[in-house]
C-alpha positions as CSV (number, residue, x, y, z in Angstrom):
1,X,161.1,134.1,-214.5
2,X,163.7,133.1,-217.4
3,X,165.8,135.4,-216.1
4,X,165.8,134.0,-212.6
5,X,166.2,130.6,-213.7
6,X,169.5,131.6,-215.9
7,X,170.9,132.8,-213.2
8,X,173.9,130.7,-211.5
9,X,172.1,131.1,-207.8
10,X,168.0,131.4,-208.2
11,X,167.6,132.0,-203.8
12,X,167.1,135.6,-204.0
13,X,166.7,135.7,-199.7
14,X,170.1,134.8,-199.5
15,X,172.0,135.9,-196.5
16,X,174.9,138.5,-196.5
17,X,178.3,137.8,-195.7
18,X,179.6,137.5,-192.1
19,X,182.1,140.1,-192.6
20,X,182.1,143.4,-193.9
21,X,184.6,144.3,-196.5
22,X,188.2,145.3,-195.4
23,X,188.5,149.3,-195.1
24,X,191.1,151.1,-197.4
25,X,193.9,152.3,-195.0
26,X,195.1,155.4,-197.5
27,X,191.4,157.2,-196.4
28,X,191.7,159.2,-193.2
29,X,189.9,158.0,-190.5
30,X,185.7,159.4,-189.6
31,X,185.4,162.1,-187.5
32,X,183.6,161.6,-184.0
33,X,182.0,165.5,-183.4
34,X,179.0,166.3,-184.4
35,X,179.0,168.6,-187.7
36,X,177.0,171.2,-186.0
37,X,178.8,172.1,-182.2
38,X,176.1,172.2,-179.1
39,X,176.1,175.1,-177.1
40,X,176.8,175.1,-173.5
41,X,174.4,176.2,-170.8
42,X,175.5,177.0,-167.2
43,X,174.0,174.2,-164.7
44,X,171.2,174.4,-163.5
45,X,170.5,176.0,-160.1
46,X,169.4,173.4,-157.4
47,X,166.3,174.8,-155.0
48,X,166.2,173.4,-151.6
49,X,163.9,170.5,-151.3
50,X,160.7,171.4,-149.1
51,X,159.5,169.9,-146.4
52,X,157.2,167.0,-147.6
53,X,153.4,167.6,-145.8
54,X,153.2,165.2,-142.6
55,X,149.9,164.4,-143.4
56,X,151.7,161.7,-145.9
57,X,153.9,160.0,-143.6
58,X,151.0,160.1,-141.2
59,X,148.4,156.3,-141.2
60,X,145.4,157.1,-142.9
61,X,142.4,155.2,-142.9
62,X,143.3,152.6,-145.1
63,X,146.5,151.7,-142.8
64,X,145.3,149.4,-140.0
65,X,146.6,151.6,-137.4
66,X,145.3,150.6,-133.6
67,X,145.9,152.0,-130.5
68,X,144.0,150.8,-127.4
69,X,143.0,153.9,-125.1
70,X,141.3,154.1,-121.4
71,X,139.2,156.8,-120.2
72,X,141.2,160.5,-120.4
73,X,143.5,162.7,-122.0
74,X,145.0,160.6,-124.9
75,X,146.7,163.8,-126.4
76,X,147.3,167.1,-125.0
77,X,148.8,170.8,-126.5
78,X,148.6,173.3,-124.0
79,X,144.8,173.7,-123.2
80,X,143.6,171.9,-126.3
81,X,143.7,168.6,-125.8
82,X,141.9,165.3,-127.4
83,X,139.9,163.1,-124.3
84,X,138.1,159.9,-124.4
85,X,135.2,160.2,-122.2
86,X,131.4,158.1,-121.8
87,X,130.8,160.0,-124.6
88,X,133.3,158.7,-126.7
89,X,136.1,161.2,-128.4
90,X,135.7,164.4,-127.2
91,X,137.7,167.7,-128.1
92,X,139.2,170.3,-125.8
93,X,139.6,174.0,-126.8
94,X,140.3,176.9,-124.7
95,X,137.6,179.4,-124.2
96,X,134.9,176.6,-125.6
97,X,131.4,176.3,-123.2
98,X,131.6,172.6,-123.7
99,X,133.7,169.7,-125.3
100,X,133.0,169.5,-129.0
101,X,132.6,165.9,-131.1
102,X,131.8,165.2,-134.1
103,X,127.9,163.7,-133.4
104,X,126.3,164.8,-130.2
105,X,123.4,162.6,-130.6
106,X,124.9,159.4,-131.9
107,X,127.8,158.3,-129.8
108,X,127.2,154.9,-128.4
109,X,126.7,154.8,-124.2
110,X,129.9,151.9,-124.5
111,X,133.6,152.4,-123.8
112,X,135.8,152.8,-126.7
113,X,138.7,150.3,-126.6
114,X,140.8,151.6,-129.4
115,X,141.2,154.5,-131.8
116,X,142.1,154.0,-135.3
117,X,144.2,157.4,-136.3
118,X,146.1,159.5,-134.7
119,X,144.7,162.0,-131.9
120,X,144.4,165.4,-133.5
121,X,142.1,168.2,-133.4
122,X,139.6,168.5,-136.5
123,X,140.3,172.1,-136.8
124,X,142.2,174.8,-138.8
125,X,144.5,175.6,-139.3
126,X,145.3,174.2,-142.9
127,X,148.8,173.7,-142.8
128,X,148.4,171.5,-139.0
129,X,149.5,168.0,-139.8
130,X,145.7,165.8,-139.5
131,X,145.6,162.5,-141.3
132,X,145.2,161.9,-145.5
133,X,141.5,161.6,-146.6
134,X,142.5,162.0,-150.3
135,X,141.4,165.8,-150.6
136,X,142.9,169.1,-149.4
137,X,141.8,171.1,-146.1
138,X,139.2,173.5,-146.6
139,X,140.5,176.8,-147.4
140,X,139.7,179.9,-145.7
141,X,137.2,182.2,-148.1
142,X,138.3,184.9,-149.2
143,X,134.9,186.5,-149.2
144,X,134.3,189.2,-146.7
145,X,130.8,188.6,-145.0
146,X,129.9,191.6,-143.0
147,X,128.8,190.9,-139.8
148,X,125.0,192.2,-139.2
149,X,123.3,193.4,-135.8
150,X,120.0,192.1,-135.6
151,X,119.1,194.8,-133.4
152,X,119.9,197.0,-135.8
153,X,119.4,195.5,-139.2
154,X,120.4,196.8,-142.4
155,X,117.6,198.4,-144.3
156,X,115.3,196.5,-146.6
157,X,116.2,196.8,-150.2
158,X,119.9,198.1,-149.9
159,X,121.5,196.3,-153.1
160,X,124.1,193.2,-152.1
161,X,122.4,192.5,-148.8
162,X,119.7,190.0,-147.9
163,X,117.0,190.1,-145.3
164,X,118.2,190.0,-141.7
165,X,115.7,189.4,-139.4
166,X,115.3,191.6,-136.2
167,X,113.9,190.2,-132.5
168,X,110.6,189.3,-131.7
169,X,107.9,188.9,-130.9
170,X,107.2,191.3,-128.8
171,X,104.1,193.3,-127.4
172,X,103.5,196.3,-128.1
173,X,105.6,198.9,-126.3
174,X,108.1,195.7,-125.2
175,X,111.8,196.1,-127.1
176,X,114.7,194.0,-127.4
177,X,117.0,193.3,-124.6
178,X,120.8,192.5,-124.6
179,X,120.7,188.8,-123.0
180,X,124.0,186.5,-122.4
181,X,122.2,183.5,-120.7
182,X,119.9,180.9,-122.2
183,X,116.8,182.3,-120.2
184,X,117.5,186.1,-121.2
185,X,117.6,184.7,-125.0
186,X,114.4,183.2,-125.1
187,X,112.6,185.7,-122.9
188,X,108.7,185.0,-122.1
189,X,107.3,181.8,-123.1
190,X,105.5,182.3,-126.4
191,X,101.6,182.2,-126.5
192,X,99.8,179.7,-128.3
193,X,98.7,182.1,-131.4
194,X,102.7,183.3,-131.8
195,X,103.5,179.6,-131.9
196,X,100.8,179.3,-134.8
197,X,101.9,182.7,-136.2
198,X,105.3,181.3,-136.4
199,X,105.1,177.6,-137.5
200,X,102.0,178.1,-140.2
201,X,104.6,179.8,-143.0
202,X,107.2,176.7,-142.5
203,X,104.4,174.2,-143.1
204,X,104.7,174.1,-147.4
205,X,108.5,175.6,-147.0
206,X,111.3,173.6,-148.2
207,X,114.1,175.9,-147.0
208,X,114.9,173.2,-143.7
209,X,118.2,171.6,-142.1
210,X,118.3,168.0,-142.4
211,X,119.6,165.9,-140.0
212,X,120.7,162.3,-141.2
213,X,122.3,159.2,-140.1
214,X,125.5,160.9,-138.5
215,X,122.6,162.9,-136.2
216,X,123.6,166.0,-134.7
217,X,126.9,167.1,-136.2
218,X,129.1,169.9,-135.0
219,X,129.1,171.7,-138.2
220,X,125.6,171.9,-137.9
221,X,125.4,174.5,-135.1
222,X,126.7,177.0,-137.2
223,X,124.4,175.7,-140.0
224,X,121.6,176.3,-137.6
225,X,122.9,179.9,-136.9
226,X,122.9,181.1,-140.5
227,X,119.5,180.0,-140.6
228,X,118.4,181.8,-137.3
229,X,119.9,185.3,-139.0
230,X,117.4,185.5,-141.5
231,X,114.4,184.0,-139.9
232,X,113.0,183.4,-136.1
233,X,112.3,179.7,-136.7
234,X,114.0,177.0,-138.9
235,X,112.8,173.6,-139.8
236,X,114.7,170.6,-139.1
237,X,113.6,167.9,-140.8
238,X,115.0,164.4,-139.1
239,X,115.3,160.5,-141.0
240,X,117.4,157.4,-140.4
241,X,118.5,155.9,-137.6
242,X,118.3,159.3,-135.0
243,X,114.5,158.7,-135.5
244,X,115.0,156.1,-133.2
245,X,114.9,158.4,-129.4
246,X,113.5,161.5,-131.0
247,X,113.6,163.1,-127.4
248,X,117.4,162.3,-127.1
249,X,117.6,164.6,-130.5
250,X,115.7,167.5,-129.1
251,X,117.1,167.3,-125.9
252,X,120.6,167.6,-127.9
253,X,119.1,170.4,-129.8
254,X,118.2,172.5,-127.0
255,X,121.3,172.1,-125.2
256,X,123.9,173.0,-127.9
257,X,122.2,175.5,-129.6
258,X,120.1,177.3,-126.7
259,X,117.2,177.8,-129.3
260,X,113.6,176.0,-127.9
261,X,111.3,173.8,-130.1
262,X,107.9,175.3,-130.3
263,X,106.6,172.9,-132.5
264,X,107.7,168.9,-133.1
265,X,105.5,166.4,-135.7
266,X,107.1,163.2,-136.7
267,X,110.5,163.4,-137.6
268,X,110.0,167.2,-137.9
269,X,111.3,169.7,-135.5
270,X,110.4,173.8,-135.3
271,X,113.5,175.2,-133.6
272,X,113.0,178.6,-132.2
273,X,116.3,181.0,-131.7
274,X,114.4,183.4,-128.6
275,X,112.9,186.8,-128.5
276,X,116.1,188.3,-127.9
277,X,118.5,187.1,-130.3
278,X,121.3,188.8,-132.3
279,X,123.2,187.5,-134.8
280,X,125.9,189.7,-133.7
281,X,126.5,188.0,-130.4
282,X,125.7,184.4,-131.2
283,X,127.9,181.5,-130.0
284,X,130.8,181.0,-132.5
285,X,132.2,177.9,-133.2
286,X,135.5,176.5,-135.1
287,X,134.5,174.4,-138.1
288,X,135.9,170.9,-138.1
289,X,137.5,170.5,-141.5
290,X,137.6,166.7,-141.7
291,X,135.3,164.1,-140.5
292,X,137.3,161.9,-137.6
293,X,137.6,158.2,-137.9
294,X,134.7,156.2,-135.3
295,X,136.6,154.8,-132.5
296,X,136.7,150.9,-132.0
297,X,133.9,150.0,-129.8
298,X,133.4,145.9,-128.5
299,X,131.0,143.8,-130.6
300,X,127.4,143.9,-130.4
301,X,126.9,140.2,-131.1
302,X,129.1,138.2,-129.2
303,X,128.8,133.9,-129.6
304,X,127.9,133.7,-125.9
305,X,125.8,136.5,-124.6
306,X,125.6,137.8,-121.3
307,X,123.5,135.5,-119.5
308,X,123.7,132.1,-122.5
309,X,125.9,129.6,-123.3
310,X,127.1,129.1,-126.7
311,X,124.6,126.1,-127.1
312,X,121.3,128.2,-125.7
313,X,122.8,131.3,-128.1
314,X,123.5,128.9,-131.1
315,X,119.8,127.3,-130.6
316,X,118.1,130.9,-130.5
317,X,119.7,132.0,-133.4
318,X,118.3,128.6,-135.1
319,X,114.9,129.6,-134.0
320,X,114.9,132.7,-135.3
321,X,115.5,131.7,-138.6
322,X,111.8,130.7,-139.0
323,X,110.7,133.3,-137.2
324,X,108.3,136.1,-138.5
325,X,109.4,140.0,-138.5
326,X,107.5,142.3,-136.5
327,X,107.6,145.2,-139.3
328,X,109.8,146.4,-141.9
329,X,111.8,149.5,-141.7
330,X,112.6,151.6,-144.6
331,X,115.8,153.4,-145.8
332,X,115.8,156.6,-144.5
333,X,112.8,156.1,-142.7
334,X,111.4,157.8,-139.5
335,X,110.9,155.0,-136.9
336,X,108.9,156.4,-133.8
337,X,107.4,153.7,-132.8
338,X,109.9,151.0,-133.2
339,X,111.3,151.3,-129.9
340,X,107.3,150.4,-128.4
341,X,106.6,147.2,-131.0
342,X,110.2,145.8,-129.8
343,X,108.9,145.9,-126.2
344,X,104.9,144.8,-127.0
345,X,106.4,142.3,-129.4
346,X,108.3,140.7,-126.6
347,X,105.3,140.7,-124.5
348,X,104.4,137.2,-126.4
349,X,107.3,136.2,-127.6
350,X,111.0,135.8,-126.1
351,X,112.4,136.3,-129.8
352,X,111.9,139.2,-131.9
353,X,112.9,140.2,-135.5
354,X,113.1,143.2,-137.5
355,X,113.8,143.4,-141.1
356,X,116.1,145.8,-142.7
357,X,116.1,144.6,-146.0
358,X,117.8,147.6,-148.3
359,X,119.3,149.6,-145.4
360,X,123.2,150.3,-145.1
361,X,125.3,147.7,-143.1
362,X,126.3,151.0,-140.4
363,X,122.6,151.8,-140.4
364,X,121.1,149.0,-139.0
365,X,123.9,148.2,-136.9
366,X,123.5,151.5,-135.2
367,X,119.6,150.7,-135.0
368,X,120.1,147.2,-133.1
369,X,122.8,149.2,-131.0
370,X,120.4,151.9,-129.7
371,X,117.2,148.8,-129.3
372,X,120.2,147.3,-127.3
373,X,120.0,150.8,-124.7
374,X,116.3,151.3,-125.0
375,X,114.4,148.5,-125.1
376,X,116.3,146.7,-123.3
377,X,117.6,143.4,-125.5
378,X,120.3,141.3,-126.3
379,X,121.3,141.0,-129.7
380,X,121.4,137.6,-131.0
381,X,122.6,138.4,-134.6
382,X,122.1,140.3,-138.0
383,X,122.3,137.8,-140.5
384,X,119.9,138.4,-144.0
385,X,119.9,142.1,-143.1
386,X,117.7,141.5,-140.3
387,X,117.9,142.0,-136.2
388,X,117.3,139.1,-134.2
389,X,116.8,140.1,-130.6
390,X,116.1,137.9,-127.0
391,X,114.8,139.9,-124.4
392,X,116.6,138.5,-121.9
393,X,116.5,136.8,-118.7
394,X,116.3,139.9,-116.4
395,X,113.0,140.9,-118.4
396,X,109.8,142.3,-116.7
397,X,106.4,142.5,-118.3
398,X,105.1,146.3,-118.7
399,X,101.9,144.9,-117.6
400,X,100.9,143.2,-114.1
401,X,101.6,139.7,-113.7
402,X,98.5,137.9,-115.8
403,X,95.9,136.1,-113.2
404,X,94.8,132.9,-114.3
405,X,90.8,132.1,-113.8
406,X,88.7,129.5,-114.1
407,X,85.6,129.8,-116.7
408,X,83.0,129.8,-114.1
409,X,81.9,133.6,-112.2
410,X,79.8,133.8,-110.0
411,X,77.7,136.8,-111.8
412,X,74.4,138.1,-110.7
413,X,71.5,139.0,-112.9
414,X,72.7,143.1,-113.0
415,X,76.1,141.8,-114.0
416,X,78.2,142.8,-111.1
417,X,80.4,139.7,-110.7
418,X,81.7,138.7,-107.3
419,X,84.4,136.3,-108.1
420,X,87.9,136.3,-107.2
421,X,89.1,135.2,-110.3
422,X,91.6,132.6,-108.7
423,X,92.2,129.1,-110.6
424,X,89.4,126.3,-109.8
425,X,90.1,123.8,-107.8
426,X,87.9,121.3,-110.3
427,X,90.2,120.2,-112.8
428,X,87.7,119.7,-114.9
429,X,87.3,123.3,-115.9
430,X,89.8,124.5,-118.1
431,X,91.6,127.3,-117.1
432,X,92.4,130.4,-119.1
433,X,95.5,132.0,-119.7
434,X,95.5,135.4,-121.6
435,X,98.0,138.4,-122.2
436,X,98.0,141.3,-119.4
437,X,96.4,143.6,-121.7
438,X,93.8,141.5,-122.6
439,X,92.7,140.2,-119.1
440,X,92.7,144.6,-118.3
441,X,90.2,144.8,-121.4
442,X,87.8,142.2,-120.3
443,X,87.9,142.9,-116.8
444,X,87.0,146.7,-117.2
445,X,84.4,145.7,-119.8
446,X,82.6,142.9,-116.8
447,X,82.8,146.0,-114.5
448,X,81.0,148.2,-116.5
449,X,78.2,145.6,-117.7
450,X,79.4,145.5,-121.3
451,X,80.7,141.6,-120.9
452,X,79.2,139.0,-118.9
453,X,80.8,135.6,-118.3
454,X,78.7,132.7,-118.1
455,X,77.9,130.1,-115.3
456,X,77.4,127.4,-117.9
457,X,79.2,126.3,-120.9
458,X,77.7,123.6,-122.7
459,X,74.5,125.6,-123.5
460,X,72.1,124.9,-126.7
461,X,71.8,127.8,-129.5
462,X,68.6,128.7,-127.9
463,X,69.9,128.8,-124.5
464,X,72.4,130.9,-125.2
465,X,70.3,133.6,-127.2
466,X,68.1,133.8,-124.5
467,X,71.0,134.9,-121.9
468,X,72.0,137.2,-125.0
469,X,68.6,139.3,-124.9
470,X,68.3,139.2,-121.1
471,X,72.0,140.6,-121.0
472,X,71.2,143.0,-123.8
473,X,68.2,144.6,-121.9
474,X,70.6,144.7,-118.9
475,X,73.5,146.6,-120.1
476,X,71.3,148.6,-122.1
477,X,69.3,149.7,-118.7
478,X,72.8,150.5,-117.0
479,X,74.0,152.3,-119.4
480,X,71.4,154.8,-120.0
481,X,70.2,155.0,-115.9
482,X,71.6,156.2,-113.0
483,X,70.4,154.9,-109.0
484,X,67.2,157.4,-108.0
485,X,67.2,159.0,-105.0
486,X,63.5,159.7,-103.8
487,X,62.5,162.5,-101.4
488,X,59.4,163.4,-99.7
489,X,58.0,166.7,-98.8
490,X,55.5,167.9,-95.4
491,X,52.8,168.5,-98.1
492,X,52.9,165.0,-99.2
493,X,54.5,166.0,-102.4
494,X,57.8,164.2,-103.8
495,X,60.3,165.2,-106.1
496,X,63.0,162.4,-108.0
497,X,66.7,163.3,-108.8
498,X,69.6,161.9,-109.3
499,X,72.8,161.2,-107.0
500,X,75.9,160.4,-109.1
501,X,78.1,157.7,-108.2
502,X,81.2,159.6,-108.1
503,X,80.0,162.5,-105.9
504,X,80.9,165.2,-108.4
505,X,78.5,168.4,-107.9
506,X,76.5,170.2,-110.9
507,X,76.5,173.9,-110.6
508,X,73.4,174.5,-109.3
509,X,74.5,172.2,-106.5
510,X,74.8,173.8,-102.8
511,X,76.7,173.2,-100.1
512,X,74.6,169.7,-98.8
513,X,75.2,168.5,-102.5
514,X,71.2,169.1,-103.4
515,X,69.4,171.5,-105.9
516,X,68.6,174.8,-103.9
517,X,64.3,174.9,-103.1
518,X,63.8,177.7,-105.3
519,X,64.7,175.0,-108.1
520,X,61.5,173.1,-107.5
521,X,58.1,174.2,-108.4
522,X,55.7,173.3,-106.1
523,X,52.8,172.3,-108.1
524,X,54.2,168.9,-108.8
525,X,51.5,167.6,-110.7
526,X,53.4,164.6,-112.6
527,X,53.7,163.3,-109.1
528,X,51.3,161.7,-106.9
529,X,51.9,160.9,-103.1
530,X,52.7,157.1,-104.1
531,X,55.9,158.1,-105.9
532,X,58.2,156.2,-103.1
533,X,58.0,152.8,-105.5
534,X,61.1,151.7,-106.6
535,X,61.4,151.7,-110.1
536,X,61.8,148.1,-111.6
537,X,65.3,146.8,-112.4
538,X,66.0,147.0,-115.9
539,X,63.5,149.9,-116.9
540,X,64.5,153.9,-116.9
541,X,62.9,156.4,-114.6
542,X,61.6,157.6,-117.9
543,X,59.5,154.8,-118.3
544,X,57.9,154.8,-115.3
545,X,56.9,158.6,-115.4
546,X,55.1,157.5,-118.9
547,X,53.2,154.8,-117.6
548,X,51.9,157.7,-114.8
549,X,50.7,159.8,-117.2
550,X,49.0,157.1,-119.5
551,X,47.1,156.1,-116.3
552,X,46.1,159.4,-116.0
């Protein structure tokens, strides 16, 4: 630190100076090459550019591509050809036994207005031009699956081949027969133990085809195919939203694949392929290699529905906020029945709810969409995960229109009640208003003496037990008896039977509807020649015989 200090200029961080020192002019100016030379290379060969894949410049389904269609051919090639149909997009190949689509069970019954990629077919080859989804085409395998006869299977344990299983059921002495329609396929209808003889091993078996929320998928008929090649009945186990019409599914089933279910419990389906089927000869069907975009369909809730305003609409919708849910459906549940509570729930109420809480936006969408077609409804909205549905002006009670009666029935002491049921004239008595099913229920239980409707109303606690025991003994009486028929002989003898009400003859009938003679003994002794007394109301014909014999 002396040192620093001694010195003339102590800043140590000084700056350098501006300019550099001058250059001595007697040295010979540097050299600009390098000190090592680079070699040179020949240029470099310039390939053609290829051909970029369409599929880029095509919109994909992030691009808000919309194109409004009508009912037709949107695009064409030849015989293959894209068409927009009641069953929404449809595809046309030559040589096909029907159009193919991506769903044949879930295509809404409304007409698409738009489409929202570019009309192509879903199928190979590779290289066609088909809109980006972010992954390659499927590529063709390069494994070589032999193609096996089930007429003529391989035999059992040769090494690389699996079981393949061969026609039947048959008799014995019945074979195989070469069948090209539906009918030929199936052959005789199968008896009730084949059905059991085929269905019990599938029972505890996983190995099964589900079918989920896109339903019945073209891709799945060949699915169900490789299935059918190694055993006579496959298990198709259904969930989600097809649930919904069950019989629309098996219908579907039946059709496209020409198999026949045997067997259907739940959401479970036993899809038999026919006595006569060979793998060989099975329907073959193109692969689609990309899932197509949904078409635009119009909106399921609308602010004015048909047959509202906007104020009625806006008011129902405020209603159904406090309103309760009729159930609540699971994800990936099977819903049999929800088609039948919709339609008993609006039985007593104009307004119904279901809750969806957990489910996929799409799936109850799709649910309120097929209520919409089955029940029938109008969909109000589906706000908090849940469908609110009116049933409309246009609805019509599953049940006859309810009567209204008065309290009072004329009923007589055997309970066979001779009223009308129309509405009193005295205002006095209150007039009662049920559901259909409920006035059915107490009307069948008056008619057969298990109900009784009073005269009086105001009656004391020991008034009323008293009609309780007298109608106890009564509809106890008609249940266990039946009207006697009395009959007298020439010998003074009589004999007791009984006539049913709805005239159907026992087998030892004869032709007159009586016993035959040879039926009746004739030493009657248990009867006397007074046996014409009509037995009292409200005892059996049992009783009286007793009280014969105790005489006796």
């Amino acid at each position: 630190m002396r040192i620093l200090a001694s010195l003339p200029d102590g800043n140590l961080f000084s700056s350098l100076p501006s300019t550099p020192p001058p250059r001595d002019p007697r040295l010979p100016p540097p050299s600009t090459s390098p000190p090592i030379p680079v070699p040179k290379y020949p240029p470099k060969e310039q390939k053609p550019k290829s051909r970029p894949n369409p599929a880029f410049k095509l919109p994909h389904r992030h691009t808000r591509y919309y194109k409004p269609v009508n009912l037709g051919v949107i695009a064409s090639d030849g015989d293959r050809g894209v068409t927009i149909g009641e069953s929404g997009v449809s595809y046309r190949l030559p040589g096909a036994p029907f159009e193919f689509q991506y769903s044949y069970t879930e295509t809404p019954q409304a007409k698409p207005l738009a489409i929202r990629e570019p009309a192509f077919l879903p199928f190979g080859p590779p290289t066609m031009p088909r809109p980006w989804t972010g992954k390659q085409p499927l590529k063709k395998s390069k494994k070589k699956i032999p193609l096996f006869d089930s007429f003529n299977p391989p035999l059992p344990g040769k090494k690389g081949v699996k079981h393949v299983e061969m026609p039947g059921p048959f008799a014995l002495g019945k074979y195989p027969q070469e069948g090209k329609t539906r009918e030929d396929i199936l052959g005789e209808p199968l008896k009730r133990w084949e059905i059991s003889m085929l269905v019990k091993p599938l029972l505890k078996d996983n190995r099964q085809v589900n079918l989920g929320r896109d339903g019945l998928t073209h891709n799945m008929l060949e699915l169900i195919h490789s299935h059918w090649k190694r055993r006579r009945v496959i298990k198709i186990k259904c969930k989600g939203v097809p649930t919904v019409d069950m019989d629309n599914v098996c219908r579907r089933l039946e059709e496209k694949t020409g198999g026949k279910i045997i067997f259907r419990v739940g959401g479970l389906v036993y899809l038999f392929r026919g006595r006569n089927y060979n793998y060989r000869t099975r329907p073959q069907y193109p692969l689609m290699l990309w899932k197509p975009a949904a078409p635009v369909y119009p909106k399921l809730i609308q602010e004015a529905p048909e047959g509202l305003t906007k104020h009625e609409a806006d008011e129902l919708r405020r209603k159904g906020k406090s309103l309760l849910p009729i159930c609540k459906l699971a994800k990936n549940g099977v819903y049999l029945t929800l088609v039948r509570d919709v339609r008993n729930a609006f039985e007593g109420s104009s307004l119904v709810k279901v809750n969806c809480k957990g489910m996929h936006a799409s799936d109850y969408k799709k649910l309120g969409a097929k209520l919409k077609e089955l029940v029938p409804c109008v969909l109000l909205s589906f706000d908090d995960e849940q469908i609110l549905m009116w049933r409309g002006k246009d609805w019509k009670s599953m049940y006859p229109e309810p009567p209204s009666f008065s309290n009072p029935v004329n009923l007589d002491i055997a309970g066979d009640a001779d009223g009308s049921g129309t509405p009193s004239d005295d205002p006095s008595q209150g007039t009662i208003r049920s559901s259909p099913k409920m006035i059915s229920l107490w009307k069948r239980a008056i008619e057969s003496t298990k109900a009784l409707v009073l005269d009086e109303i105001n009656l004391g606690p020991d008034d009323l037990l008293k009609k309780v025991e007298e109608f106890e003994g009564i509809s106890q009486a008609a249940e266990h008896s039946y009207p006697a028929l009395v009959l007298s002989r020439e010998d003074g003898a009589s004999s007791s039977m009984a006539e049913y009400e709805d005239g159907s003859q026992s087998e030892n009938y004869d032709e007159d509807g009586f016993y035959p003679e040879d039926d009746f003994n004739d030493d009657d002794e248990f009867y006397d020649s007074d046996s014409s007394d009509v037995v009292p109301l409200g005892s059996l014909p049992v009783d009286h015989i007793s009280q014969r014999l105790q005489r006796k």
